[in-house]
C-alpha positions in Angstrom: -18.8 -38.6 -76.3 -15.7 -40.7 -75.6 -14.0 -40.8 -72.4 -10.8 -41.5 -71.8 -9.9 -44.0 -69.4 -10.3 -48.1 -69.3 -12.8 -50.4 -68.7 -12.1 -53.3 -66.8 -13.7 -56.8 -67.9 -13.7 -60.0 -66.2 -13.0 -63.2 -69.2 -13.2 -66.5 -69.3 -10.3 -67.8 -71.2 -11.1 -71.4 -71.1 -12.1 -73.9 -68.1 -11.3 -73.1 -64.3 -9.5 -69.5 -66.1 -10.9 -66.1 -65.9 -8.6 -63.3 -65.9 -9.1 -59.3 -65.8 -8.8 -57.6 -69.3 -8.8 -53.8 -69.8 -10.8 -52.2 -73.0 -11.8 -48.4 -74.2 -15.1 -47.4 -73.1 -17.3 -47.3 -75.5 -18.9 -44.4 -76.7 -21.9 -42.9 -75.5 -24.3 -43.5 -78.4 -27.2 -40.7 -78.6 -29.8 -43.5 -77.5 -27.9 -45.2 -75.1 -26.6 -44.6 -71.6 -23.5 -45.5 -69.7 -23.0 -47.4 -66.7 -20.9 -47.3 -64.4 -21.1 -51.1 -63.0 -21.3 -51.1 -59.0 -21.6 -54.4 -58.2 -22.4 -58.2 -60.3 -23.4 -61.3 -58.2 -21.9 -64.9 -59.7 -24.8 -66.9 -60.6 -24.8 -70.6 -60.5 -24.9 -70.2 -64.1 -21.6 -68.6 -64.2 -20.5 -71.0 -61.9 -21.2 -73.8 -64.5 -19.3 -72.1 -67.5 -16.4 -71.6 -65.1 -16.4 -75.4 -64.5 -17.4 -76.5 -67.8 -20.6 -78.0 -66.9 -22.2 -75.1 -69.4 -20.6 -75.0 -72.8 -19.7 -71.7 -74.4 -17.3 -70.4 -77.2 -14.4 -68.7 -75.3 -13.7 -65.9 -74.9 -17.0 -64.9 -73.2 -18.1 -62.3 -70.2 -20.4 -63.7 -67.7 -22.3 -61.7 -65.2 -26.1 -60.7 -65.3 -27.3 -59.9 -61.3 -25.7 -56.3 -62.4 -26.1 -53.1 -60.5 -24.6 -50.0 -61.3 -25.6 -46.1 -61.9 -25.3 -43.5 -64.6 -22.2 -41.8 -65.7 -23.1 -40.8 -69.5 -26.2 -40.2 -71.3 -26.9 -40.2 -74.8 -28.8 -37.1 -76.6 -31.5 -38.9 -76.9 -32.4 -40.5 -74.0 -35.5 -39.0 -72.2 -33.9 -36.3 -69.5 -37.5 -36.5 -67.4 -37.0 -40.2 -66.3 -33.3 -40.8 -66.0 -30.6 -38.3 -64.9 -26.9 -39.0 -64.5 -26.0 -40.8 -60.8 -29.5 -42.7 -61.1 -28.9 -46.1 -59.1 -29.7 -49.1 -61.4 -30.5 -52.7 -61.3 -29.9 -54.0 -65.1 -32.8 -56.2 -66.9 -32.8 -58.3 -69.8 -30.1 -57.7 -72.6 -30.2 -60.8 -73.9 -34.0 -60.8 -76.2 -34.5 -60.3 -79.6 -37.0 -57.7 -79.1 -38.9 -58.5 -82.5 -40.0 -62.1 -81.9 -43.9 -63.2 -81.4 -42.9 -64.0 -77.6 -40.8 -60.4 -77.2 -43.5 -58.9 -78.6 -46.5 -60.0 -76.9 -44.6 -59.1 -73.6 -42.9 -62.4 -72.9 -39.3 -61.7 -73.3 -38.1 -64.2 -70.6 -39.4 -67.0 -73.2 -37.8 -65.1 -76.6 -37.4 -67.8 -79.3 -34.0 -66.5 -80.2 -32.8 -65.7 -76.4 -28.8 -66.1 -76.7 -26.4 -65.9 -73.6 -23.6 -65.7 -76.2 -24.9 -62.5 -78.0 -22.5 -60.1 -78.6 -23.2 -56.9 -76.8 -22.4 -53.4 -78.3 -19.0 -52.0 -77.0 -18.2 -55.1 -75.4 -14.9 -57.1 -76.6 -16.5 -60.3 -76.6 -19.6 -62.3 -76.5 -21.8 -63.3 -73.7 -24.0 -61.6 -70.8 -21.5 -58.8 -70.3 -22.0 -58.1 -66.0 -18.5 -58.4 -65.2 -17.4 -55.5 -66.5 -16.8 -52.1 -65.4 -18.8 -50.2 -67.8 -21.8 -51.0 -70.0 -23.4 -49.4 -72.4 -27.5 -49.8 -72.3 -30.4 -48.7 -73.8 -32.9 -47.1 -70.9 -35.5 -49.7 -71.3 -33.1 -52.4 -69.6 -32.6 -50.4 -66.8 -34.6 -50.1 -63.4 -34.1 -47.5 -60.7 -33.6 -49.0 -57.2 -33.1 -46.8 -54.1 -32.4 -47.6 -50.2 -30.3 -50.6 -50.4 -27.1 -51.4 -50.5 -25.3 -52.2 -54.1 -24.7 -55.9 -53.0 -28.1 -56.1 -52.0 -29.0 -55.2 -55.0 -27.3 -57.4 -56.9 -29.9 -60.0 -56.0 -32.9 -58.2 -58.0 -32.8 -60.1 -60.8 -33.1 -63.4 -59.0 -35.5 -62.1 -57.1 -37.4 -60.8 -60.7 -37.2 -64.6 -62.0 -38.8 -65.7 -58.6 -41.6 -63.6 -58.8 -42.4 -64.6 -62.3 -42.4 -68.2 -61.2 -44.5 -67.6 -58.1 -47.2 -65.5 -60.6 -46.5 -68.3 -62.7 -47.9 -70.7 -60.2 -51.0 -68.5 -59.5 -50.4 -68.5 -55.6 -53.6 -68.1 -53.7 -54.3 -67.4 -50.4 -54.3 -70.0 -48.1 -52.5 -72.7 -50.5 -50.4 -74.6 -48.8 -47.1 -74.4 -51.0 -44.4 -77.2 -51.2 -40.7 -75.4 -51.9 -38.0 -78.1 -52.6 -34.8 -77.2 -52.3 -33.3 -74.3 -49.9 -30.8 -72.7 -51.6 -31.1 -69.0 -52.3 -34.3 -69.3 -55.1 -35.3 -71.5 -52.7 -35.7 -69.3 -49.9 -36.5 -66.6 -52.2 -39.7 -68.8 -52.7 -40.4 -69.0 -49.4 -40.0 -65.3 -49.0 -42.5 -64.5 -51.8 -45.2 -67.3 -51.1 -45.5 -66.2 -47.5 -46.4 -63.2 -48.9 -48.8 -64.3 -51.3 -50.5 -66.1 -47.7 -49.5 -69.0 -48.8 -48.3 -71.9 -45.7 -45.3 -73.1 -46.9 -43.4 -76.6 -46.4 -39.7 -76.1 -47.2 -37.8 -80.1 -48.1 -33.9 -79.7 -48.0 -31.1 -82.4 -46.9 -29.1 -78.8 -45.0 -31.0 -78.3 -42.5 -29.0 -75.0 -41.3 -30.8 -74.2 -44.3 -34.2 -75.3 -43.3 -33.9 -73.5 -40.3 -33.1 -70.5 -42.2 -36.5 -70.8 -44.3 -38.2 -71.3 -41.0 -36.7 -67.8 -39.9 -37.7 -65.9 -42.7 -41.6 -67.5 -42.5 -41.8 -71.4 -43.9 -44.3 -72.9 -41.3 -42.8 -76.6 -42.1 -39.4 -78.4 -42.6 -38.8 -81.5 -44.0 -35.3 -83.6 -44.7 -36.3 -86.0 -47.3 -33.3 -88.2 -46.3 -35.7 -89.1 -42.9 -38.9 -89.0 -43.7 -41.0 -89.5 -46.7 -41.7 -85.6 -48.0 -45.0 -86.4 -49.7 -46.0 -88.6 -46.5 -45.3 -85.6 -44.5 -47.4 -83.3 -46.7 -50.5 -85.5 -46.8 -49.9 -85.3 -42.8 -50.2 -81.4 -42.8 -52.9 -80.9 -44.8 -55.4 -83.9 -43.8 -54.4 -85.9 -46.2 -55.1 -83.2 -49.5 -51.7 -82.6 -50.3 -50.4 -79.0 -51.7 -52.0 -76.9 -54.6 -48.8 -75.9 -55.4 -45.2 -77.4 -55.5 -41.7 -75.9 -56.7 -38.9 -77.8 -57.6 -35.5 -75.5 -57.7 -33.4 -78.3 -57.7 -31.5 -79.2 -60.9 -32.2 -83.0 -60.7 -34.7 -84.7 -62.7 -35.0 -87.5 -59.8 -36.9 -85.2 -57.5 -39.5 -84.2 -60.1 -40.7 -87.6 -59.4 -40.9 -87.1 -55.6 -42.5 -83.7 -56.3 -45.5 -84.4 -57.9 -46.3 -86.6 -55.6 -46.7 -83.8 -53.5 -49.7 -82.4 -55.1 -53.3 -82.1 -54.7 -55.8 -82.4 -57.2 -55.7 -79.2 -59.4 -52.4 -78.3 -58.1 -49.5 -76.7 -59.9 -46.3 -78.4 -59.9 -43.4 -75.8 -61.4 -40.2 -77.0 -62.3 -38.0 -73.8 -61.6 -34.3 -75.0 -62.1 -32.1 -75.9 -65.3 -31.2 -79.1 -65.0 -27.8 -80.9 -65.0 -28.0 -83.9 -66.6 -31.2 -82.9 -68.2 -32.6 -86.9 -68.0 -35.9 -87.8 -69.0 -38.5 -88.3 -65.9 -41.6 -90.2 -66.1 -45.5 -90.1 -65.0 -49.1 -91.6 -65.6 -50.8 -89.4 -67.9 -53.6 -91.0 -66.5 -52.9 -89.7 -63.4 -52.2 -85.8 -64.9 -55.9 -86.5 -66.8 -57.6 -87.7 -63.3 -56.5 -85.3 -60.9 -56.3 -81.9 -63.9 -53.0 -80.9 -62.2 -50.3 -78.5 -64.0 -46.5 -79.6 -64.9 -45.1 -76.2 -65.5 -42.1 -74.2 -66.5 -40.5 -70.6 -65.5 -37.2 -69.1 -67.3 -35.8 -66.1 -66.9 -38.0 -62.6 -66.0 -39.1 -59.9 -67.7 -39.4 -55.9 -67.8 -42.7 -55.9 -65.2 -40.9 -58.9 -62.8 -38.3 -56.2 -62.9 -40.4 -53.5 -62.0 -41.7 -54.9 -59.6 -38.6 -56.9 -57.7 -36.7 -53.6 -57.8 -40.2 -52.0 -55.7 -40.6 -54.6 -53.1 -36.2 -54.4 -52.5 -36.4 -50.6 -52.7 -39.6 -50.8 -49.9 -37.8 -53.5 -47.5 -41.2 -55.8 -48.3 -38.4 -58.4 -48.5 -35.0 -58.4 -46.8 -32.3 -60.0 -49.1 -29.4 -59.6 -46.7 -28.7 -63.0 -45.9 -28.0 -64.2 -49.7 -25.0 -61.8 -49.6 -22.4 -64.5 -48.3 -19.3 -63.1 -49.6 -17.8 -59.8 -51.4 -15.3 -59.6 -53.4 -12.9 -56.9 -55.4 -13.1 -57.5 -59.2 -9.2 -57.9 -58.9 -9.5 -61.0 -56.7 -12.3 -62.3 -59.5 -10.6 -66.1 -59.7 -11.0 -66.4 -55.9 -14.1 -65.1 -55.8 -14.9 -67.9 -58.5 -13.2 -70.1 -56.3 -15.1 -69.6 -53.2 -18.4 -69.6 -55.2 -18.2 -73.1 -56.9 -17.7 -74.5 -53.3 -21.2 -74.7 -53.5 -21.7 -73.7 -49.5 -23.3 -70.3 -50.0 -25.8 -68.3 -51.5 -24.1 -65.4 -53.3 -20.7 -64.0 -54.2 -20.5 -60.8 -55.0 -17.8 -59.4 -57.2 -17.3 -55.2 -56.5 -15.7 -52.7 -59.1 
């Protein structure tokens, strides 16, 4: 089917440009459905294209914390599990689907994962959230129900969290080191508490500490007073933490983390980081005390799943991240405001 009005799409043109472009929605292919997009959320990632800091080819459509519901459906797609109006957090668009790591259920690590793809009945390349309309095969999509749309918007950082804090095998009773407090952060803090983990939160804001004390960190700690792996060894009798997550995006603090960590602990290294400089360690000491040095990208369909569950079931309250809203026609002040670096999220409203 074709309908007949525009789609609207936000574009980066360049450096410090984006500007609103309008398009024909695309047709409603028989295996597809059509979304209607409610609401995206600029990611720091976003943030960094828009100040050059992350090179792409422009033209290019940012946007992937995307949540819309259904206006078309394709012949094809299966009637029992998705109806038109269904309220939709959108997954990951951006796998091959065929590789060894797509295949054996590992998407978020696809060897040929590509933020510049080209995705059907969009204009141009990239992730594609800023626009008014998407067109999506079913098995990207994932219900969501009893929220708000800007809520919502925060599923998939929420989906990447949890893969990391599965990633780090949480137990209960670890004590759990979270290093940085910005909103993956927090979100750590949020989901580790839950695990029963006790968690130490290290951040330089402490408006921000305090806000990871609120929602159920049992320690704060600004590194610019006190020594943070001094302070750990302190809390736990001189053990130090079986896990420790770094979400900043500088290599430095690597160094400081692992310091943090007990024998056998799990050190994760969440964020991208920007300069991506070399760190260094004692392998002697990573063969002594059997610890882990991991990483954690992206999420997958189950992270999904299961983020859009515990926001649909108020198991965690994402309120707070939502710092600012924004109409799409006010996108380059909403970009603005964002790259201030002072809040959590901006959402952008169609």
């Amino acid at each position: 089917m074709k309908l007949s009005h525009k789609m609207k799409t936000a574009v980066f043109t360049g450096v410090g440009q984006i500007q609103l472009e309008e398009y024909d929605i695309p047709e409603v292919e028989p295996d597809k459905v059509l979304i209607k997009v409610d609401a995206c959320a600029i990611c720091t990632w976003e943030q960094r294209v828009y100040k050059g800091i992350k090179q792409v080819e422009f033209p290019f459509i940012g946007g992937h914390e995307t949540v819309g519901h259904i206006i078309a459906m394709g012949d094809r797609v299966d009637k029992v599990h998705w109806q038109l109006h269904d309220r939709v957090a959108l997954g990951v668009t951006l796998a091959c689907n065929n590789c060894y790591q797509c295949k054996s259920g590992n998407e978020q690590n696809c060897e040929y994962f590509n933020h510049s793809k080209q995705l059907e009945g969009l204009p141009h390349k990239g992730m594609g959230g800023l626009s008014s309309h998407l067109l999506v095969h079913p098995a990207n999509l994932f219900k969501y129900k009893n929220i708000s749309v800007e809520e919502a918007t925060v599923t998939e950082p929420v989906s990447c969290v949890l893969h990391s804090v599965e990633t780090a095998d949480v137990q209960f009773g670890d004590v759990v080191v979270v290093i940085g407090c910005g909103i993956m952060g927090l979100l750590h803090v949020l989901l580790a508490t839950r695990k029963g983990a006790v968690v130490i939160v290290s951040d330089t804001d402490e408006k921000r500490t305090a806000l990871a004390l609120k929602m159920g960190a049992a320690y704060a700690v600004n590194p610019k007073r006190e020594d943070l792996a001094e302070r750990v060894k302190a809390i736990t009798d001189g053990l130090k933490a079986q896990v420790v997550f770094d979400t900043t995006p500088i290599s430095a603090v690597v160094e400081e983390a692992r310091k943090c960590l007990a024998n056998n602990g799990r050190l994760v290294l969440y964020s991208a980081f920007y300069p991506d400089t070399p760190i260094s360690f004692s392998p002697d000491w990573l063969h002594k005390s059997a610890v882990k040095v991991l990483g954690t990208a992206n999420s997958n369909a189950r992270d999904f799943v299961k983020a859009t569950r515990m926001l649909s079931y108020g198991i965690i309250d994402v309120k707070p991240f939502i710092s600012e809203v924004y109409p799409v026609h006010d996108i380059k002040a909403a970009f603005e405001s964002a790259c201030k670096g002072d809040k959590f999220r901006v959402v952008v409203k169609f």
